[in-house]
C-alpha positions as CSV (number, residue, x, y, z in Angstrom):
1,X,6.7,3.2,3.2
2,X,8.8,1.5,0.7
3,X,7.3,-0.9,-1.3
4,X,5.5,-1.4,-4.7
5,X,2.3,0.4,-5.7
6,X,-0.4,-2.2,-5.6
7,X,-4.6,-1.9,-6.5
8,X,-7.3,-4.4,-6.2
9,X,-10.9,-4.3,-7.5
10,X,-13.9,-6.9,-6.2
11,X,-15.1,-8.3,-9.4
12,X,-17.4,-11.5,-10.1
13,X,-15.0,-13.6,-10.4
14,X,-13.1,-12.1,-6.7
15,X,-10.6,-10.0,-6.0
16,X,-8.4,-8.6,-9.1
17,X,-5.3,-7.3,-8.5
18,X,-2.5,-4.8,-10.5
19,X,0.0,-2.5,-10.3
20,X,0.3,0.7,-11.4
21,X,0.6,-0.4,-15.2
22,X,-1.0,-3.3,-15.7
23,X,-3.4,-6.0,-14.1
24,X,-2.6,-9.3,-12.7
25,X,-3.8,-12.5,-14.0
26,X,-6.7,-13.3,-11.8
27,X,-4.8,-15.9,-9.3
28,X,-1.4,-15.1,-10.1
29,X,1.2,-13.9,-7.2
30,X,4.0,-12.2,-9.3
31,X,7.2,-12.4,-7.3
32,X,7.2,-9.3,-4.8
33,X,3.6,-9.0,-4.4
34,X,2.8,-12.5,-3.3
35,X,2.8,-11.7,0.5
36,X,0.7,-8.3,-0.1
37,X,-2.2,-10.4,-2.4
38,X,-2.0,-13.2,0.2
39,X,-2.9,-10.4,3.1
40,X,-5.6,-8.6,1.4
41,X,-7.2,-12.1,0.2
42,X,-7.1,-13.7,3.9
43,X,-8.2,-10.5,5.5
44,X,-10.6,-8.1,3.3
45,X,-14.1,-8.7,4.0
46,X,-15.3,-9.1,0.7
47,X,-19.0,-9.6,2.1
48,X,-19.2,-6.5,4.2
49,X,-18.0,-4.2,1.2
50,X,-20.4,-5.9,-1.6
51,X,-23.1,-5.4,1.1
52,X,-22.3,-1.7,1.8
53,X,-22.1,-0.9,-2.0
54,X,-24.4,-1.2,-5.1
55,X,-21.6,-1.6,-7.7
56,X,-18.5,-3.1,-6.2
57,X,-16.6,-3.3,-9.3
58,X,-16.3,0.0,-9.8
59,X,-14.4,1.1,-6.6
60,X,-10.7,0.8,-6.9
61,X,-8.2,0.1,-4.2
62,X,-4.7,1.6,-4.0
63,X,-2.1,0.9,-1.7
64,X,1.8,-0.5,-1.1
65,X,2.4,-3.9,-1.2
66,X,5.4,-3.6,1.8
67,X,8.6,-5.6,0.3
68,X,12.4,-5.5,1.0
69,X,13.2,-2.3,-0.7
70,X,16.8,-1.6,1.1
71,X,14.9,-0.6,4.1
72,X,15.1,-3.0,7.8
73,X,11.8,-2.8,8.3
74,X,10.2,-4.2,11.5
75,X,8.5,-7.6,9.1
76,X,7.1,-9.0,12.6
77,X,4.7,-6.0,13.0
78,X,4.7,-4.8,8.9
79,X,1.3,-6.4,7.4
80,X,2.1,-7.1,3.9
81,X,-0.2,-4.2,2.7
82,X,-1.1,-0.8,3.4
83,X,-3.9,0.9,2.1
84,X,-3.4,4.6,0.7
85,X,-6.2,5.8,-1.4
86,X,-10.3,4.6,-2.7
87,X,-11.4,5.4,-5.9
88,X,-15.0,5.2,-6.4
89,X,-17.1,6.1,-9.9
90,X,-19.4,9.0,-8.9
91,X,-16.4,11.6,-6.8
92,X,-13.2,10.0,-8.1
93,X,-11.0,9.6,-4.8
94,X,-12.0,9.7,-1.2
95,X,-11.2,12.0,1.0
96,X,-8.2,10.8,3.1
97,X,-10.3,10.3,6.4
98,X,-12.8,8.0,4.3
99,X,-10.5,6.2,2.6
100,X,-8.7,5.1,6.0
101,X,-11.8,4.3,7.7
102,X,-13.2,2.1,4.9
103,X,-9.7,0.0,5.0
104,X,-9.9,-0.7,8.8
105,X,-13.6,-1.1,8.5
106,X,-12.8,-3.2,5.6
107,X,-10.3,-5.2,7.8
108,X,-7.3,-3.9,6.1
109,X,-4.4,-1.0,7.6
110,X,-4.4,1.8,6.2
111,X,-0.7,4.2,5.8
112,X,0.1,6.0,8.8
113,X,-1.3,9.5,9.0
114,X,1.4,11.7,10.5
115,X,-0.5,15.2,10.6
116,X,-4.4,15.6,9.6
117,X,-5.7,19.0,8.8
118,X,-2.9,21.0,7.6
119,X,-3.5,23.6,5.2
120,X,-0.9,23.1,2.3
121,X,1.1,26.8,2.7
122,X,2.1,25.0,6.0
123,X,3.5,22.5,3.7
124,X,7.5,23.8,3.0
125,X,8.9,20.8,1.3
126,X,12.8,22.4,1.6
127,X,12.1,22.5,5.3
128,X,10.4,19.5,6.0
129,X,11.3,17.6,9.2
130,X,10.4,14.2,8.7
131,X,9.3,12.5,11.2
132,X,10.6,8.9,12.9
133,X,9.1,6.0,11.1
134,X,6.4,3.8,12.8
135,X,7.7,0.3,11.2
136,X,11.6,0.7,12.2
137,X,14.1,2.2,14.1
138,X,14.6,5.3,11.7
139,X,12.3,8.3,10.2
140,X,10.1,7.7,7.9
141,X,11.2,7.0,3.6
142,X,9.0,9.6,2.7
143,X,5.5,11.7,3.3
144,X,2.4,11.8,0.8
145,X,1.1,14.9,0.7
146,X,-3.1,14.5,-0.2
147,X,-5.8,17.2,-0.1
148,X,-9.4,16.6,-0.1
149,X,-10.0,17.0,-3.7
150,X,-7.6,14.3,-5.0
151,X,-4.6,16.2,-5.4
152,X,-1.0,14.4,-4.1
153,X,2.4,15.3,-3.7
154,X,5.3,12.9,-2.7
155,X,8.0,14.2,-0.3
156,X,10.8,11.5,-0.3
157,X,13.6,11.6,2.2
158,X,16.8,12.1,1.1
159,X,18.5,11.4,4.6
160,X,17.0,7.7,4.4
161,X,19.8,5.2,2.9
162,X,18.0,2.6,0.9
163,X,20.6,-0.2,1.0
164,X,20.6,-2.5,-2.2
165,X,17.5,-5.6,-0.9
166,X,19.6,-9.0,-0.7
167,X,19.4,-11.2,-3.5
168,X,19.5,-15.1,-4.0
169,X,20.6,-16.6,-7.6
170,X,17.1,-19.0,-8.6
171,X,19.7,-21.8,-8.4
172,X,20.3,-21.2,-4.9
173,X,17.0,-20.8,-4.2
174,X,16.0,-24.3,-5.7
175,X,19.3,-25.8,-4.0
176,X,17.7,-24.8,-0.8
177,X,14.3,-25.4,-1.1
178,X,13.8,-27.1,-3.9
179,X,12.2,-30.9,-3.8
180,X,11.9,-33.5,-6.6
């Protein structure tokens, strides 16, 4: 899915979110990931995963905040975040089936598995047919590739034309919505 890479932890204070390089201020929406924070805060269930856990602060979630990336994605149907991968402090990532459950469980979607269970020589990235995208009329932007022990490979689509995400100058923005 094209988006942004985007990670929260539960701390003391609530939910902390970041990116791949660095970590948000603690109620801060930088532009392009407000709509993914907003989804996770309203619909995590905070409660259910401090209860589950004894240390909540030291699991790590990874997903993709969705965003206009030049792809006409169905936005009705497209939650604002996908969950991809858990990281947890005694085994390092989940495996792929546990991560996904503990998103839904968790109250958030997880990425779209396209094929479980395929052992990687199956795996001919020069020959790949990817398949049709579940959030538009098209196939899919690319495939992750993740194996039980943490290891992942990223297939992207070269048939996919990413057109250039429309943008606004600030002063039209404020022209338009702007108030006094």
């Amino acid at each position: 899915v094209a988006g942004a890479p985007l990670r929260f932890q539960v701390t003391d204070a609530g939910l902390a979110f970041g990116d791949e390089h660095r970590t948000f201020d603690q109620w801060n929406e930088p532009p392009g990931y407000g709509y993914a924070v907003r989804t996770v805060r309203e619909r995590f269930d905070e409660a259910a995963f401090r209860a589950a856990v004894d240390d909540a602060g030291a699991y790590t979630f990874l997903g993709v905040a969705t965003r206009n990336e030049g792809v006409d994605y169905d936005w009705a149907r497209m939650p604002g975040f996908l969950g991809v991968d858990l990281h947890g402090p005694d085994r390092g990532y989940r495996p792929p089936d546990l991560a996904e459950q503990a998103f839904e469980q968790l109250g958030l979607d997880p990425v779209n598995a396209l094929r479980k269970e395929l052992p990687a020589r199956d795996i001919r990235p020069d020959r790949y047919a990817f398949p049709d995208s579940a959030w538009y009329d098209g196939p899919v932007v690319g495939v992750l590739a993740r194996n039980k022990r943490g290891g992942r490979a990223l297939l992207t689509n070269p048939t996919v034309d990413r057109a250039e995400p429309p943008r606004t100058a600030p002063e039209t923005l404020v022209e338009r919505g702007g108030t006094p």
